[in-house]
Each structure stands twice: as structure tokens, then as C-alpha cells.
C-alpha positions in Angstrom: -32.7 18.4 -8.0 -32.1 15.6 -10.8 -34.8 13.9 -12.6 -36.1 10.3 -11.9 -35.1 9.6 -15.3 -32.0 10.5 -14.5 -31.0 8.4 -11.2 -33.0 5.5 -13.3 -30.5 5.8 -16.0 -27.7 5.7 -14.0 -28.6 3.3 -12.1 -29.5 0.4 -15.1 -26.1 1.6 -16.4 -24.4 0.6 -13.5 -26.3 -2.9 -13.5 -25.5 -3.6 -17.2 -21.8 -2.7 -17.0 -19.0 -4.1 -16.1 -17.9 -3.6 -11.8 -15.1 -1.4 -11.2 -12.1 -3.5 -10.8 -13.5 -6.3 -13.1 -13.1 -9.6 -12.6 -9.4 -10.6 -11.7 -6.8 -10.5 -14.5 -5.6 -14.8 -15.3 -2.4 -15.4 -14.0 -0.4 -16.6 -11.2 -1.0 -15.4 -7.5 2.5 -14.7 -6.1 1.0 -13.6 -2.9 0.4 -15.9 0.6 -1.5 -15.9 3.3 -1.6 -13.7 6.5 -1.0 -16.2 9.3 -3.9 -15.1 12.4 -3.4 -11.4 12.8 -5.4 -10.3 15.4 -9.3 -10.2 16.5 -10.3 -9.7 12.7 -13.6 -7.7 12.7 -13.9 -6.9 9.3 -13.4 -10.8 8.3 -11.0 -9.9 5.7 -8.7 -11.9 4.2 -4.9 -11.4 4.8 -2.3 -11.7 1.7 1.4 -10.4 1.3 4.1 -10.4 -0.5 8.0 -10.6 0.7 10.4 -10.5 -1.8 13.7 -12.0 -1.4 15.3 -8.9 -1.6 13.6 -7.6 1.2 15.7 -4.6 2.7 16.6 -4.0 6.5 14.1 -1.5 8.1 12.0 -2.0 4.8 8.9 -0.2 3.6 5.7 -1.7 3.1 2.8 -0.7 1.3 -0.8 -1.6 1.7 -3.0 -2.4 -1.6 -6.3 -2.5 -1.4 -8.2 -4.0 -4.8 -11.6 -2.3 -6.5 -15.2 -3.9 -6.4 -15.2 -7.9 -7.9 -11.2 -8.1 -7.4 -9.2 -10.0 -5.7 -5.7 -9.3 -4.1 -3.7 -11.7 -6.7 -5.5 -10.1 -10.1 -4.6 -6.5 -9.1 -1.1 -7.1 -8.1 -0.7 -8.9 -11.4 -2.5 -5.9 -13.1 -0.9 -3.0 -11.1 2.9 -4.7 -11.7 3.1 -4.2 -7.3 4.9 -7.1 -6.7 7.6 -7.7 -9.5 8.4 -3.8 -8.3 8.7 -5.1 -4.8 11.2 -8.1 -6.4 13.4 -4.3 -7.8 13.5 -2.5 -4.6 13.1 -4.8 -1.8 9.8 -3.8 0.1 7.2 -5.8 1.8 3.2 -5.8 0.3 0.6 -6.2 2.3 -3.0 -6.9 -0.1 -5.9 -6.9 2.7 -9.1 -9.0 0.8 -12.3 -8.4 0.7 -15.0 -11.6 1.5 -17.8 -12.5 -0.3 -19.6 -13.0 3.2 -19.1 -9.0 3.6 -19.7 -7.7 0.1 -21.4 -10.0 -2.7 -19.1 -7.8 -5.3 -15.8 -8.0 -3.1 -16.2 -3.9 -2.4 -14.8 -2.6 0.4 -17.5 -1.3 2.5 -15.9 2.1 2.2 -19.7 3.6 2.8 -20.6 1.6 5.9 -20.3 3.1 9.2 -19.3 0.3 11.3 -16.3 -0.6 9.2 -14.7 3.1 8.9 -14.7 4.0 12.4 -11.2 3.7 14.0 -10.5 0.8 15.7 -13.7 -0.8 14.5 -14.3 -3.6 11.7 -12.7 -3.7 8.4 -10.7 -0.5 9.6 -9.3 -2.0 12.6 -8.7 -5.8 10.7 -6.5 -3.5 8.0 -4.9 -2.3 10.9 -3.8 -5.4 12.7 -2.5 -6.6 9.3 -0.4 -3.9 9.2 1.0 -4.5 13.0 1.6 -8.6 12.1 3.7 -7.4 9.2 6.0 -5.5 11.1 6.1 -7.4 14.1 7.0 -10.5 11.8 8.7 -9.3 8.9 10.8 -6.4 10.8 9.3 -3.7 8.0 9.9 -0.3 8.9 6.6 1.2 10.8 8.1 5.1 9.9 7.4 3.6 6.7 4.1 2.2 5.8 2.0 3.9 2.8 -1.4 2.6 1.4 -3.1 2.7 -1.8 -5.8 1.6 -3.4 -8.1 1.8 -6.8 -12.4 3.0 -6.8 -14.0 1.4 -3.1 -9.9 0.6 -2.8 -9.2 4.2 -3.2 -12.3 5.1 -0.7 -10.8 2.9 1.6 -7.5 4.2 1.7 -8.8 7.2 2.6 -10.6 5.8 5.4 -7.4 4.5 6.7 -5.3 7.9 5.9 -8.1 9.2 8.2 -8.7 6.7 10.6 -5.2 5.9 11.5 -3.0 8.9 10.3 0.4 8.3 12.7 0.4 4.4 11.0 1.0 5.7 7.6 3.5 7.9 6.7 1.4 8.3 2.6 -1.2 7.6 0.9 -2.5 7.1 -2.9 -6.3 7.1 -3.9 -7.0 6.2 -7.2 -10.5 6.5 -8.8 -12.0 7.0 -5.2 -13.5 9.4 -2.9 -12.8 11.4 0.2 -13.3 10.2 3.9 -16.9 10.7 5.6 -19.1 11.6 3.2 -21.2 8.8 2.7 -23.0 6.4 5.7 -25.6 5.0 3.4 -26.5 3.1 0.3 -28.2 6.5 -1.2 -25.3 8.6 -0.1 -22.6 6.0 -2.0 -24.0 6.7 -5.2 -24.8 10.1 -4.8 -20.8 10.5 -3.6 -19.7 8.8 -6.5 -21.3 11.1 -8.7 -20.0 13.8 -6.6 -23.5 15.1 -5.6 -24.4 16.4 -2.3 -22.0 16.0 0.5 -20.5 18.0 3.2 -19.2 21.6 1.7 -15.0 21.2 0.9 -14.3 23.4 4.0 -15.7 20.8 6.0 -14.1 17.6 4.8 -10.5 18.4 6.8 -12.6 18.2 10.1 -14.1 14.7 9.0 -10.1 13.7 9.3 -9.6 15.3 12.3 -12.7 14.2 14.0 -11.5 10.3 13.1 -8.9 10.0 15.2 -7.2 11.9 17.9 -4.1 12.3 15.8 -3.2 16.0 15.6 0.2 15.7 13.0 2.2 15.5 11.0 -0.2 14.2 8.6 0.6 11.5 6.0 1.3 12.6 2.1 -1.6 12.0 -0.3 -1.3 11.3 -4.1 -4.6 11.6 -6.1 -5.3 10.1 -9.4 -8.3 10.3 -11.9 -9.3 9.9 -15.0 -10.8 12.7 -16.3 -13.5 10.2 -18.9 -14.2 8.5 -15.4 -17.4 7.8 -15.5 -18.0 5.4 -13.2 -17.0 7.6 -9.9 -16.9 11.6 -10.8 -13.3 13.0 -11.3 -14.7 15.7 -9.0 -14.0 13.9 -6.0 -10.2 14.1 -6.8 -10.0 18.1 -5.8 -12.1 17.1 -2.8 -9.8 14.6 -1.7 -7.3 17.2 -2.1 -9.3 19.8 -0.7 -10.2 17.9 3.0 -6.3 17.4 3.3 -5.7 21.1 2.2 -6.6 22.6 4.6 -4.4 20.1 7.7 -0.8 20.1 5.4 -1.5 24.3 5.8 -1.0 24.0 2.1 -2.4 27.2 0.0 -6.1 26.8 -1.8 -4.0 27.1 -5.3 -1.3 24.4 -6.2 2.2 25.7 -5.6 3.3 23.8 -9.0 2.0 22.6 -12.0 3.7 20.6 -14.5 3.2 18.1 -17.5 4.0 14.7 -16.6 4.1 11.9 -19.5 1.1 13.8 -21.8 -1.0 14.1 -18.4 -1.2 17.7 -15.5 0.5 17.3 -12.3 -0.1 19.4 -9.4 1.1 19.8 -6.3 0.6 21.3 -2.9 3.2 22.4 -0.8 3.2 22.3 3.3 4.4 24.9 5.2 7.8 24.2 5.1 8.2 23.7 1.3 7.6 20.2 1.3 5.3 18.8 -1.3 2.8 17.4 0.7 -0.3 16.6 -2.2 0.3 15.8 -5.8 -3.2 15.2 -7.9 -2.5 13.1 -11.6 -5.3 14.1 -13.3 -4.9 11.5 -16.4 -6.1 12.9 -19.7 -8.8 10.9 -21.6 -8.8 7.9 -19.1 -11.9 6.1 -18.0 -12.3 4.4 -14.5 -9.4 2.5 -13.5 -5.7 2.5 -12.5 -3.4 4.2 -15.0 -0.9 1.7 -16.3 2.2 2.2 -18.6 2.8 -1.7 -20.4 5.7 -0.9 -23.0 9.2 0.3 -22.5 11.7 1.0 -19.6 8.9 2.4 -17.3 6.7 -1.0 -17.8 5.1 -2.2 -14.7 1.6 -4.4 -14.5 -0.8 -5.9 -17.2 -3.3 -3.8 -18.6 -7.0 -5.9 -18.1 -10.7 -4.7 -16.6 -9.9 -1.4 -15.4 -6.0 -1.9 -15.2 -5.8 0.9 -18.2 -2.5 1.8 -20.4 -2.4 4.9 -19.7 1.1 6.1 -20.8 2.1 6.5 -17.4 2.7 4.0 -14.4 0.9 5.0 -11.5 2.2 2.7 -9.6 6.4 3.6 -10.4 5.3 7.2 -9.9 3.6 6.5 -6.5 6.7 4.4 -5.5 9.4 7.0 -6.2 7.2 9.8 -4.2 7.3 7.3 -1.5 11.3 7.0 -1.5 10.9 3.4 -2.4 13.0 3.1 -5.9 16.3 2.2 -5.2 18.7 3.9 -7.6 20.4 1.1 -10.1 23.7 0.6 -8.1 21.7 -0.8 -4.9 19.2 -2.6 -6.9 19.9 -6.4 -5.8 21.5 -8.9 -8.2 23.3 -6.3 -11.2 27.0 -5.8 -11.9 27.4 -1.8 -11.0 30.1 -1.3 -12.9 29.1 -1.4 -16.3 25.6 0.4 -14.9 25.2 4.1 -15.8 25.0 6.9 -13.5 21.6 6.8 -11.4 18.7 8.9 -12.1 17.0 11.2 -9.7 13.9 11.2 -11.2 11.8 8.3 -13.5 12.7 8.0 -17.3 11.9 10.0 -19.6 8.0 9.8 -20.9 7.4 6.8 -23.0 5.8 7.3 -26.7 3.3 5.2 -26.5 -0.3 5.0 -28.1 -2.5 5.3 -24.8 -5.9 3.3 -24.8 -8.3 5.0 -23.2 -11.5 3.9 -21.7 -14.5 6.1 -22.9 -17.5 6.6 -20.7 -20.6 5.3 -22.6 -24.0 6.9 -23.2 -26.4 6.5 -20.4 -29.3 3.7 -21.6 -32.6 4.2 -21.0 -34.1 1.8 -17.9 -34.8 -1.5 -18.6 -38.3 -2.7 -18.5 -39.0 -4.7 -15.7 -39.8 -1.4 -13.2 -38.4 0.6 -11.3 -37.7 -1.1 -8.2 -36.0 -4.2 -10.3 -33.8 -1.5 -11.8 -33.2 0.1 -8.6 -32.4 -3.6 -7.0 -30.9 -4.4 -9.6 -28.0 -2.0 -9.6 -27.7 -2.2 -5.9 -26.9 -5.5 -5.8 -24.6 -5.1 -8.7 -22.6 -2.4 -6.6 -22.1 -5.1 -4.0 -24.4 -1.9 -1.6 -27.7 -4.9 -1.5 -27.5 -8.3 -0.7 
């Protein structure tokens, strides 16, 4: 059991620190508004982004922004949008309210808003039903992704709705159903207590009455992270195991720009999980800024990493067009397309180090406690 001291610690460190997400990188918002979309539970805020290359039968992917964020400063930070303007597919950034969560979280932890067909579960999913009924994206082909109580609530939607979305990326965040209380979120974060890993695939399956296929998942964490425990990363991969009949050990593991790879198989050969586990990187989404692989602005917890999450996710979604289809180039001085992404980039990757823990502040215990509650946007 850990010490007073301990949770105290932790706790005042969370208060004097910086939010995950922090606050929203300066810049232009190239996204709109979400005409009415439906009952709207959750009160969230709708935003999107077509491009004007938008494809026939296109794909669209859901982005879902980290605690004090907003929808404009992690598009501008994760590079989404200019690689929507590359290879013509629709965005769809469901917002957070202040009137849910002081700090702009995702209520990722509250039971009323991960249940299917209830609040900010069921207002993400009639977004997703507006865009395709009005911008004729494919619904085969609808992914999510998201960053910390982002990533937490991708997972609830993976979960929640599995037949909507055909994959799903969780970066920095934690598995479905494991936490239904302000105590439980931080313990879950620091990947303490919790169900045993054989029992998170039946959290999915009790969500919904979905019984497969199941969507692909697509993990990433810093292993420096120390904001939300890169042990949560094997159990995300460990309560979809177990429903992909993947094996408990990967089927491959590779080096990918500096950084491990590995990846889960289904039963028919198909790879099914992948897990990034990003050498040296604090809490954030891995970013590479510099060379041909360049996507997003690095910023609060938008982290050069060496490596663009956000190209890698989109070519394991299908979504890269190869050069020749790309809209606007002159294809006969192009070079031959490329299966796979470039080559890794030599860059000098800055890393965010986690800090030492301070000792509480004075002021009490329950100020400290408060304190950091209402700092994680869990306390009003």
C-alpha cells in the first residue's frame, strides 16, 4: 500500500505542473463548426475539417484533444489537418466545454459519459453520423484517436461503439473501464489497482453488444511519461488481446525511427495491434518537425520525437495516398511511390523528462488534495 507521503507528493506535483495537453499552441484555427448534430448530451462542441481535396467515399478520422486543449491548438500541433489537405480525408475534432470540465478533459472517468449511447459517448457519436450523412465520408471508414483523457476517450469509443470505427490510436492514455471515480482516475493513471489484464477484454465486450470484427488499435507512450504510467500501454493492448485472438507475445518486433515497434497479429495474419513505445519521451504526442516526414508543431506536450505519430497512424489506416494520386502535382516527373514512410529522419529528438516529485506544499493536506483535483479538471 503506498504511503501518504507518497499520494501527497504526487498530487502537489500534479497541481504545480503544467496540464496534459497544455494550453493551445498560437496559431490559426482552420477548423468550423458542427452545424446541430443531434440530441447532444455530452454538450460538446462540434468542429471539422474538409479539405478541398476531399476524396469520393472518403475517410474520416476523429481527434480528440488532451486536458486544457482545444480542437484548433492540437490540430495545429499534431499537423492533422495540412495531412488531410495531402490525402483528401474528412476530420472530425469533438471539443470539450468548460461547463463540463473546468480543464477541458474529457470525462474519460465519469460513468455517465462512457456508457453507450449515453452523454459525451453518444454526442461523439452523432458527430460522427452528421459527418457522413453530410459530407458523404465513407462509414467502413472511420478511425479515432486521441492524446492523455483524448487517448482514454478513444478507448471509450473503440469500446462503446466498436462496428462505427474500423481503428483506433490511444496516445498517452489508458484502457476502457477501469476507473468510475475521481480516486480511481488517479490511481489508473499511475497504473495502480484496476481490474486484473484478463479481465479488461470483457469490459469491451460488456460495452456494447457488438460481437466482431473488432477495430485495429495503435498504442503509443512515452516511456519518461510521467504524467499517466507507460504501463497502461500493455494494458490497452492486453484488453484487446485477448478479442483480435492475437497470441500473449507480439508476432513482430522491429525498430522504427530510434524507437520499438510491436505488433500483434489476428488470426488470420493480419496485424491487428501495433504498440510505439517512444524511447526517452515524456507525456505527450510524439512529433517529427524537420525533414520529409514533417507534420505538426512541436508546443505543451506536442513533443519532437523523431517520429510522426500522426503520418505513422495515417498510413496504418490506408489513408496516405501514394504521390501519383496526391491532388495538384505533375506525375510525370514524380518518382516511383513508396510502400512504406521515408526513411527515419536524423534528427536531434527533445525529450520531455519527468521531474522529481516535490514535497507537499504547506497549506494542508486537504488544500493539496483540492488543489490538484481541481487542477486535473476531476473537482469543480
Amino acid at each position: 500500500m503506498r504511503r501518504l507521503n507518497d499520494t501527497l507528493g504526487r498530487l502537489s506535483r500534479l497541481r504545480n505542473s503544467p496540464l496534459p495537453g497544455g494550453p493551445g499552441i498560437p496559431g490559426e484555427d482552420r477548423l468550423t463548426d458542427l452545424p446541430a448534430f443531434g440530441s447532444n448530451p455530452g454538450a460538446l462542441r462540434g468542429r471539422c475539417y474538409v479539405p478541398a481535396s476531399l476524396q469520393a467515399s472518403a475517410a474520416l478520422v476523429v481527434v480528440l484533444h488532451g486536458c486544457t486543449q482545444d480542437a484548433a491548438g492540437y490540430d495545429r500541433g499534431s499537423g492533422w489537418s495540412r495531412l488531410a489537405d495531402e490525402h483528401g480525408f474528412a476530420l472530425l475534432y469533438p471539443e470539450q466545454q468548460r461547463g463540463n470540465n473546468p480543464n477541458l478533459c474529457f470525462n474519460w472517468f465519469n460513468a455517465a459519459d462512457t456508457r453507450r449511447d449515453s452523454g459525451e459517448a453518444l454526442s461523439i457519436r452523432q458527430m460522427v453520423a452528421a459527418m457522413i450523412a453530410t459530407h458523404g465520408v465513407d462509414p467502413a471508414r472511420v478511425y479515432v484517436t486521441g492524446l492523455s483523457a483524448g487517448g482514454a476517450m478513444a478507448s471509450v469509443m473503440l469500446a462503446t461503439y466498436p462496428e462505427v470505427f474500423a481503428g483506433g490510436a490511444i496516445i498517452a492514455g489508458l484502457p476502457y473501464g477501469t476507473a468510475a471515480s475521481i480516486p480511481e482516475a488517479f490511481d489508473r493513471m499511475r497504473a495502480h489497482g484496476g481490474p486484473p489484464a484478463a479481465a479488461l477484454g470483457a469490459l469491451v465486450r460488456a460495452a456494447s453488444p457488438h460481437r466482431g470484427p473488432w477495430p485495429t488499435i495503435s498504442v503509443w507512450h512515452g516511456d519518461s511519461d510521467a504524467t499517466v504510467s507507460h504501463a497502461n500501454s500493455a494494458l490497452i493492448v492486453e484488453q484487446w488481446r485477448a478479442l483480435h485472438g492475437a497470441a500473449a507475445a507480439p508476432d513482430a518486433v522491429e525498430p522504427v525511427d530510434g524507437h520499438v515497434r510491436r505488433v500483434w497479429r489476428d488470426s488470420e495474419g493480419r496485424d491487428a495491434i501495433e504498440e510505439y513505445r517512444i524511447a526517452g519521451l515524456g507525456h505527450g504526442t510524439p512529433l517529427s518537425t524537420f525533414g520529409a516526414d514533417a507534420c505538426g508543431t512541436a508546443g505543451p506536450y506536442m513533443l519532437e520525437a523523431g517520429i510522426s505519430s500522426t503520418r505513422r497512424i495515417a498510413c496504418a489506416w490506408g489513408l496516405l495516398r501514394t504521390q501519383s494520386e496526391a491532388p495538384g502535382r505533375d506525375t510525370a516527373a514524380e518518382p516511383q511511390p513508396r510502400a512504406t514512410l521515408p526513411t527515419p529522419i536524423a534528427v536531434a529528438a527533445q525529450r520531455s523528462r519527468p521531474q522529481p516529485e516535490p514535497e507537499p506544499a504547506s497549506g494542508g493536506v486537504g488544500r493539496v488534495i483540492e488543489d490538484a483535483l481541481r487542477a486535473a479538471g476531476l473537482m469543480r
